[in-house]
C-alpha positions in Angstrom: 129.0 171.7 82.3 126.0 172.7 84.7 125.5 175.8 85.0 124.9 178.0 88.7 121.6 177.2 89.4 120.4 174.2 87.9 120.3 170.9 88.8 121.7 167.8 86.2 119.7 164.6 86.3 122.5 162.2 85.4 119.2 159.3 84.8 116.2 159.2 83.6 113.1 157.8 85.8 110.5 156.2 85.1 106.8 157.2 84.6 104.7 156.7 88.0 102.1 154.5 88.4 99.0 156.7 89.1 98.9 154.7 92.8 102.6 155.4 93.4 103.2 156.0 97.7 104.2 159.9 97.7 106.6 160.4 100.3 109.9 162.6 101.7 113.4 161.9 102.0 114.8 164.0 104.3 118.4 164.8 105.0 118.5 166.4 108.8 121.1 169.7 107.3 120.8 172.2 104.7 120.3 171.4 101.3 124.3 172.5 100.2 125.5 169.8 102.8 122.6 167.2 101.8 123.7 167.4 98.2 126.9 166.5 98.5 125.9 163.3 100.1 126.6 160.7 98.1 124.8 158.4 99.9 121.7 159.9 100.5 121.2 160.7 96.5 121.6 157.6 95.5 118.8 156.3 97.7 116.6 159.3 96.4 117.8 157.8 92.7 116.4 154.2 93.8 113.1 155.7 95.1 113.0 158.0 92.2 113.4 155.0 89.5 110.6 152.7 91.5 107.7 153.6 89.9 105.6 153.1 92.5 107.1 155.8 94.9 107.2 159.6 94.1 109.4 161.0 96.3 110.6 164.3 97.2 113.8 165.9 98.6 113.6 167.6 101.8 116.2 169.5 103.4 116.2 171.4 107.0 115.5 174.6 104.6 113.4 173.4 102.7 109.8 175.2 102.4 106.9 173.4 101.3 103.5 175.0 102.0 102.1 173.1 105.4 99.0 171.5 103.6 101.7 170.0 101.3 102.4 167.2 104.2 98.7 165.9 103.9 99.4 163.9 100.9 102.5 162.5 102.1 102.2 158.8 103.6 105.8 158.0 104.6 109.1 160.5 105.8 112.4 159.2 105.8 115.4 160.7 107.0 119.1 159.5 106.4 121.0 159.6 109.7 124.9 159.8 109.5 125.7 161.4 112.8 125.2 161.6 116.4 123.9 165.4 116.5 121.1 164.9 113.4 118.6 165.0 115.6 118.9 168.4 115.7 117.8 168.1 112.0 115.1 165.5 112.6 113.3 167.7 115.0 113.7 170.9 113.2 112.3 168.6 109.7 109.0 167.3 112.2 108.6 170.4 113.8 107.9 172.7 110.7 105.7 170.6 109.4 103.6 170.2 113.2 104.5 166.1 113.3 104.9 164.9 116.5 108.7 164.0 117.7 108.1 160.8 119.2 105.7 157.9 117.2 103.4 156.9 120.2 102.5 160.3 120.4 101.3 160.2 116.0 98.0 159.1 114.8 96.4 157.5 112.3 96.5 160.6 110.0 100.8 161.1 110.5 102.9 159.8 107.7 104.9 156.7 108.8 108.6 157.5 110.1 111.2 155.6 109.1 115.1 156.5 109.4 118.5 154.8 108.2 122.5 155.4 108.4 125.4 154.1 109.9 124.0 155.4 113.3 120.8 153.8 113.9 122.5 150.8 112.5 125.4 150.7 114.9 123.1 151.8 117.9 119.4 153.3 117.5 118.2 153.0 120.6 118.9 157.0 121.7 116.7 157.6 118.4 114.6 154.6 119.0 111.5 156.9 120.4 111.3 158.9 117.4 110.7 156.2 114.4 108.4 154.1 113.5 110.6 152.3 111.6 114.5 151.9 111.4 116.3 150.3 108.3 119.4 148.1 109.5 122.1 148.0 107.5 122.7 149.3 103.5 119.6 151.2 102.1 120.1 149.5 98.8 119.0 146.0 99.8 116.2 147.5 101.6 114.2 150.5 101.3 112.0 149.5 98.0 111.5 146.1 99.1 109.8 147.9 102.8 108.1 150.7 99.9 107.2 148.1 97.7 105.0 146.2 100.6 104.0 149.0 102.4 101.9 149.6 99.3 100.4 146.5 99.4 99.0 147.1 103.1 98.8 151.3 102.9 94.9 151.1 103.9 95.5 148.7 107.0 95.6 150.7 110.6 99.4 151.9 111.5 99.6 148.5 113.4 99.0 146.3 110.8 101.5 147.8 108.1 104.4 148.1 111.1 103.4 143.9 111.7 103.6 143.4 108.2 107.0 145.4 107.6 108.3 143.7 111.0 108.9 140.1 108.7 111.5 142.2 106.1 115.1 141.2 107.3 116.8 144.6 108.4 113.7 146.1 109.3 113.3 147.6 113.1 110.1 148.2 114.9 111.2 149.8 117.9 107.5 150.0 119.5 107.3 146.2 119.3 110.3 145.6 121.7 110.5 146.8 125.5 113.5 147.4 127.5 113.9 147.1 131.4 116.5 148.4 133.6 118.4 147.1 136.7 118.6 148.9 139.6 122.3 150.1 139.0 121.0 151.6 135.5 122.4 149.0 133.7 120.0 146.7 131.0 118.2 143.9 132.3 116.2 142.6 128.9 115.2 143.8 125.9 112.1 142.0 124.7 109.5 141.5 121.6 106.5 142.5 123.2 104.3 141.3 119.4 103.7 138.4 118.0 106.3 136.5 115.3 108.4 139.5 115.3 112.7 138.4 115.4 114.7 138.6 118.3 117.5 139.9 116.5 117.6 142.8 113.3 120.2 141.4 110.9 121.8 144.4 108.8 121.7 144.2 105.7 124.7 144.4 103.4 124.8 145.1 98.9 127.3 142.1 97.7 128.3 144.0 94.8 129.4 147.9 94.5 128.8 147.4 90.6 125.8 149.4 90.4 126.6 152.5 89.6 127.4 154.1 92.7 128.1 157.5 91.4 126.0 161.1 91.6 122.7 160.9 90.3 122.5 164.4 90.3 124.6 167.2 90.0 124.0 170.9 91.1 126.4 173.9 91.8 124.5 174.4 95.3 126.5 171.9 97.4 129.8 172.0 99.2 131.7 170.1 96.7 129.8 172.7 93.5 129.4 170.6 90.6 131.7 167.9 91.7 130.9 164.3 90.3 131.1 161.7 93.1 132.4 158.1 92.6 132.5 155.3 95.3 135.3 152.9 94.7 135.5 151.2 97.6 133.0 150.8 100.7 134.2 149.2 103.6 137.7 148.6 105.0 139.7 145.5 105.3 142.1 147.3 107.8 139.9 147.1 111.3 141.4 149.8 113.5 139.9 148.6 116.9 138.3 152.0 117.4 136.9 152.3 113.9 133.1 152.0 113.6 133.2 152.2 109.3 135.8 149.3 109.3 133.3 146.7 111.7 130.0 148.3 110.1 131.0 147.8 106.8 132.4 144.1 106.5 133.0 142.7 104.4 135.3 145.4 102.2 133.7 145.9 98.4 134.8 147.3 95.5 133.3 148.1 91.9 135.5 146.3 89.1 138.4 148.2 87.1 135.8 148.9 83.8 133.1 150.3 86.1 135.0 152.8 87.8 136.7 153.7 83.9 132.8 154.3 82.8 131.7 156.1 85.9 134.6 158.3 85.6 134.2 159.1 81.4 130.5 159.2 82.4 131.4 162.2 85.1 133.7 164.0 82.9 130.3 164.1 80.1 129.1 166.3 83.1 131.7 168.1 85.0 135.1 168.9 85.3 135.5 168.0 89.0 135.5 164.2 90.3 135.8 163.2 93.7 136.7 159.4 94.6 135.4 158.1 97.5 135.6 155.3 100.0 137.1 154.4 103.8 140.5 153.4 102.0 140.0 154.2 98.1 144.2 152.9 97.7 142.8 149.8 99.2 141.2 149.3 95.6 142.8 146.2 94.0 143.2 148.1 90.6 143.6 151.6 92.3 147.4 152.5 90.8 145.5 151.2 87.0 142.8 153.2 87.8 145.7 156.3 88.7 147.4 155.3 85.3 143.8 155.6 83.2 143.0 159.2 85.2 146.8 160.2 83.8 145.8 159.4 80.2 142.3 161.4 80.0 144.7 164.0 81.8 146.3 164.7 78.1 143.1 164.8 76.5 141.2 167.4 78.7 141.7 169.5 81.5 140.1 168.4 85.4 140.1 167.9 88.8 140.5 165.3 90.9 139.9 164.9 94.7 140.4 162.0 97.1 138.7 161.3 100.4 141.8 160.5 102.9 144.7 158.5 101.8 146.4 155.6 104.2 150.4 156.7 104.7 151.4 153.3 103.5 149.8 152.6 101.0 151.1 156.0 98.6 153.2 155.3 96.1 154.3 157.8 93.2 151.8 157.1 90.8 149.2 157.8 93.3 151.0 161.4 94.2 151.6 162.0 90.7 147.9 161.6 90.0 146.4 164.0 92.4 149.3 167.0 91.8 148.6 166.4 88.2 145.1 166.6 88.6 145.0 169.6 91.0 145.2 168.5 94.3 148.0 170.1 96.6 147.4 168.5 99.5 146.1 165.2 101.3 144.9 163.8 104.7 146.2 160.7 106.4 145.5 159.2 109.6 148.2 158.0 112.0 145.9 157.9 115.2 148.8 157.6 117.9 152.1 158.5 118.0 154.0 155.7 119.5 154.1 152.2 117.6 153.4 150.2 120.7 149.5 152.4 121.2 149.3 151.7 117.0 149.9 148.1 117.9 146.7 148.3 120.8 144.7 149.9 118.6 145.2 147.7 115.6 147.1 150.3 113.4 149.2 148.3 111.3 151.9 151.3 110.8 155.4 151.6 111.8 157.5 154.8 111.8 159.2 153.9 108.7 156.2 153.5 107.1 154.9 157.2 108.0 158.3 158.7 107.2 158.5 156.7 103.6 154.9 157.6 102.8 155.4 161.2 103.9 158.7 161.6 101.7 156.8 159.9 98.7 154.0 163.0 99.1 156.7 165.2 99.0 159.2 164.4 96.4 156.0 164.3 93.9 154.9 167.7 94.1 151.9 167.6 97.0 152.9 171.2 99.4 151.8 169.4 102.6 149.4 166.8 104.4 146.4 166.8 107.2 147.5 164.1 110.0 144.5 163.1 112.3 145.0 161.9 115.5 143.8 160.8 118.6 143.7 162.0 122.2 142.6 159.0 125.1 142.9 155.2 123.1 142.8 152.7 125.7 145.8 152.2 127.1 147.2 155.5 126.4 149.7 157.6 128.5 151.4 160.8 128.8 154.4 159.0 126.7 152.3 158.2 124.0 151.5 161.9 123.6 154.6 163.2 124.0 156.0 160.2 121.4 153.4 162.1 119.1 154.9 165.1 119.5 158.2 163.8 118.5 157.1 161.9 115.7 155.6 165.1 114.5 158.9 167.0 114.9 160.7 164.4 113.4 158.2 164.5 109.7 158.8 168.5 110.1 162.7 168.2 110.3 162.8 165.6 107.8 160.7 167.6 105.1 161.6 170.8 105.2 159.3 173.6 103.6 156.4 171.0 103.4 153.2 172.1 105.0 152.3 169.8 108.2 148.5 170.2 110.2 147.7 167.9 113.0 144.4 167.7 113.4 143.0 165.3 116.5 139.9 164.5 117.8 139.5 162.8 121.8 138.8 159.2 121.7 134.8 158.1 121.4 134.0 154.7 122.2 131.7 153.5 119.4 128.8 150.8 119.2 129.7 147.8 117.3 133.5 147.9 117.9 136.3 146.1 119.7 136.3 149.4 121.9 132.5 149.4 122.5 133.7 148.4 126.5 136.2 150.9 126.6 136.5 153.7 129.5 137.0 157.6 127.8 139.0 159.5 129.9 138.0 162.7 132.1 138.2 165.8 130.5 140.7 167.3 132.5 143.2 164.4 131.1 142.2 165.3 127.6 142.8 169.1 127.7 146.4 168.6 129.6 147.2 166.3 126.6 145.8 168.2 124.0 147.8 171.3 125.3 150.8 169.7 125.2 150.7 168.9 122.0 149.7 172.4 121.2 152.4 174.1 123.0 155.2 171.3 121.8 153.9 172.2 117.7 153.5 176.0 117.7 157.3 175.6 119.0 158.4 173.9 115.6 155.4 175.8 113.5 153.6 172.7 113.1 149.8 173.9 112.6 148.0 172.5 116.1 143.7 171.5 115.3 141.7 170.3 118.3 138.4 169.3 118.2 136.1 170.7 120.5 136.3 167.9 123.6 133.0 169.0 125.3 131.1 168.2 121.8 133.2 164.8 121.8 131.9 164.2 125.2 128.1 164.8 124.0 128.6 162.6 121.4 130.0 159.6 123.7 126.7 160.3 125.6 124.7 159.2 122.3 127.2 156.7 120.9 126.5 154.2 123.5 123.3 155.8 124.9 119.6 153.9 125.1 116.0 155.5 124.8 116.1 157.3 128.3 118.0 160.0 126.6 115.4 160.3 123.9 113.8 162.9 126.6 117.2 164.8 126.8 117.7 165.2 123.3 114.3 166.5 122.6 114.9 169.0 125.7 118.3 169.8 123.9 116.4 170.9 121.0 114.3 173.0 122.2 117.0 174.8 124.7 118.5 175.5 121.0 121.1 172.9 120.6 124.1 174.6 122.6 126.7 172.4 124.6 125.1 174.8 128.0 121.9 173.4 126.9 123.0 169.2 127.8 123.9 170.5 131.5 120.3 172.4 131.6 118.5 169.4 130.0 120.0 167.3 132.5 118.8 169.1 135.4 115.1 169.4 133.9 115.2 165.4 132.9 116.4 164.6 135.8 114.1 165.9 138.4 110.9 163.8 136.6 112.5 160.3 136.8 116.1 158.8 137.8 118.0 159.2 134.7 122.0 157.8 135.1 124.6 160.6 134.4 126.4 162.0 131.2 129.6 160.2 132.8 127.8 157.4 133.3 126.8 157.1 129.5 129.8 158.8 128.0 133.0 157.2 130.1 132.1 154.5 132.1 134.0 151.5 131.2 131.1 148.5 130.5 131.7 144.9 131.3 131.8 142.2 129.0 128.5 140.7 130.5 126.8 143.5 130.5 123.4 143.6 128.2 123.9 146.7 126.2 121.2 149.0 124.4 122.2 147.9 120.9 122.5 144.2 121.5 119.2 143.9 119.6 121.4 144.5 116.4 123.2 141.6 114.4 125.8 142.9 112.6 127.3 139.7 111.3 130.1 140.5 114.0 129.2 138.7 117.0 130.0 140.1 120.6 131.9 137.3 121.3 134.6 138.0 118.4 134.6 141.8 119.6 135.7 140.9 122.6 137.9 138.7 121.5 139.4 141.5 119.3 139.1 143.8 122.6 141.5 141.4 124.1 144.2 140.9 121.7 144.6 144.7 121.8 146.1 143.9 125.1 148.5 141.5 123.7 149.6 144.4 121.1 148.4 141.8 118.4 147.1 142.9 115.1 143.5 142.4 114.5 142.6 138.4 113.3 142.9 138.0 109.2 139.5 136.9 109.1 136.4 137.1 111.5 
């Protein structure tokens, strides 16, 4: 086992070349949040193990001596939400680089960033990078490295051209965007030379490599926990869901790999933590449960699950986390009423819910997490209250067992069925919300909003485009409080026209409407997302195949 402070290289790299690029990957939070990010290691293990990049960790507190960043000739940062911006800047700002790239010279490190966000839409961020990775790290980010080194001693221009030809790679600088005179997107344009009209993402075929923690340390939120991905992806396709379209096609590792990752975490630590958008989705999941039982006689450890899908438990599955320490789970139901399930493409009947929930209880878990959501398309005061009941209804039915709900307010997301979709006021959102809360503390069912004014901001960015990038920088360095959007408005605003936070954040778009992320190919083309949009309208489940 590791012990309190150190940290566990679970490979060995390679020796550097004496020309190897050095360079920072940055994860915009604190190291104990950064370190449990199963993603963002194992990039840092792929630069680590190319021999001709030495890279370095960097966290937002992180110190490294200023002069340190003199040597550095590319920074990248992994982007997984909305409000890491806050990190970026903080990251740029303690080491005196400039926030936005026309504003960095010749003698700035390259920028580049990556994640799920600037995939699905980076034009809020677009300002800020000189570079933005579509799509899965993996099939990327030492291809650009390797050919970066090839051109390191051209001008900033030159490299960025010569990057511009690697499918998945962005260059914001080299495309413009105008505006109609109702705000809305007239063109977005290549503005260089032989650079593509589209960015294709980028997507690993196979999971098989190893995608488990390259390092282990006791500083992190999950301490000393050994993370395994066994499934990336989801085959489901909520309509609201921006993993499930992202991520297509659904991937997992084979049966053997996930046996050896998990005897290879157990050489290391007594804690391991499966992972994935719908880990029971696994082809071989109840064998892999059945394998987990068996090392369970040998030795004694933990398991934990990212959240489980209410109809896919079965007993095995139950009987594997109580057996292996876990008391509880979380599930996701989204709407209360079957027919709002149906618009939203949640496959999931009552019956299901009530089956699954009496599975998790007759095997020994004490209680569950259910999320759900607050303003889905289509959704009415009788969908809410239908929640309610359906709530009620689990408590009656299991009696002693521990029930939370836990819902968020609807945020229409780049990339998705529901990318056209109106969010509604605020006002509508709190009377719902405390409905629900009032209805639950009546039958001591535990009530968890989140905070509606921080979903808000994050609509504003989830379908934003780069004339916020002057808000968010004024965000920052108001200190990052919700007060401070409503005073960066008001600043912004007075400088040049800039459409409201309504406008961005609840406005319902039309189909033929250009919109800031249209630059981005997916795989999923508008076309069949609106076609998806549609058939939510019909209360049909989403098409088998796209």
């Amino acid at each position: 086992m590791i012990k309190s402070a150190e940290e566990k290289f679970i490979y060995k790299p390679p020796v550097k070349n004496h020309d190897a690029v050095p360079m920072w990957f940055c994860f915009p939070a604190t190291s104990m949040i950064g370190m449990c990010s199963l993603g963002y290691l194992h990039l840092f293990r792929l630069f680590d193990e190319n021999p001709n990049i030495y890279p370095e960790r960097i966290f937002t507190d992180t110190d490294r001596p200023l002069q340190n960043i003199k040597d550095v000739e590319i920074i990248g940062f992994s982007v997984s939400f909305e409000f890491d911006f806050q990190g970026i800047f903080s990251i740029l700002k303690k080491y005196n680089i400039p926030f936005r790239a026309k504003d960095r010279n010749e003698n700035h490190p390259l920028i580049f960033g990556g994640g799920p966000v600037l995939t699905t839409n980076p034009e809020p961020f677009a300002d800020f990078f000189d570079i933005i990775v579509v799509g899965e790290g993996e099939e990327v980010l030492n291809k650009m490295m390797n050919e970066y080194k090839e051109v390191r001693n051209l001008s900033k221009k030159e490299q960025l051209i010569h990057l511009s030809k690697i499918e998945g790679v962005y260059i914001p600088s080299f495309y413009d965007v105008e505006y109609n005179s109702d705000d809305t997107i007239k063109s977005i344009t290549p503005n260089t030379k032989d650079v593509p009209e589209k960015i294709n993402k980028r997507h690993i075929k196979d999971l098989n490599k190893s995608l488990y923690t390259p390092i282990l340390t006791e500083k992190s939120v999950f301490p000393g926990m050994f993370l395994i991905e066994i499934a990336r992806g989801c085959p489901k396709r909520c309509r609201f869901c921006m993993a499930s379209y992202l991520t297509l096609p659904a991937r997992y590792p084979l049966y053997e790999n996930v046996v050896k990752a998990i005897n290879k975490g157990l050489e290391y630590s007594d804690k391991i933590g499966l992972l994935g958008a719908l880990i029971t989705e696994h082809p071989d999941f109840e064998k892999i449960c059945e394998y987990i039982l068996m090392l369970k006689k040998e030795k004694d450890f933990k398991i934990s699950v990212s959240s489980l899908r209410i109809d896919t438990i079965t007993p095995i599955i139950v009987q594997t986390l109580v057996e292996c320490g876990q008391k509880q789970a979380t599930i996701s139901v989204e709407a209360g009423s079957e027919r709002l399930r149906k618009v939203i493409g949640k496959k999931l009947t009552e019956e299901d819910i009530s089956k699954g929930l009496k599975i998790a209880r007759e095997k020994g878990l004490t209680g569950l997490k259910i999320y759900g959501m607050i303003g889905l398309p289509t959704e009415t005061q009788k969908d809410i209250e239908e929640l309610a009941n359906l709530m009620k209804k689990l408590k009656k039915e299991n009696k002693g067992f521990n029930l939370t709900l836990s819902v968020s307010s609807f945020v229409p997301k780049a990339q998705t069925p529901f990318q056209w979709e109106e969010r509604p006021d605020e006002k509508i959102i709190n009377t719902r919300s405390n409905y629900l809360r009032k209805e639950l503390n009546k039958n001591k069912i535990l009530f968890k909003p989140t905070s509606v004014k921080w979903d808000y901001i994050q609509a504003i960015i989830s379908r934003g485009d780069r004339r916020l990038s002057s808000i968010l920088e004024k965000v920052y360095e108001l200190g990052g409080t919700i007060g401070s959007w409503t005073k960066a408005y008001k600043e912004i605003s007075q400088e040049y026209p800039l459409p409201d936070f309504d406008w961005y954040a609840n406005r319902k778009r039309d189909f033929l409407e250009i919109l800031p992320w249209e630059l981005i190919d997916t795989g999923v083309s508008k076309e069949t997302l609106h076609k998806e949009a549609l058939r939510a309208y019909s209360f049909c489940p989403p098409e088998e195949t796209l």
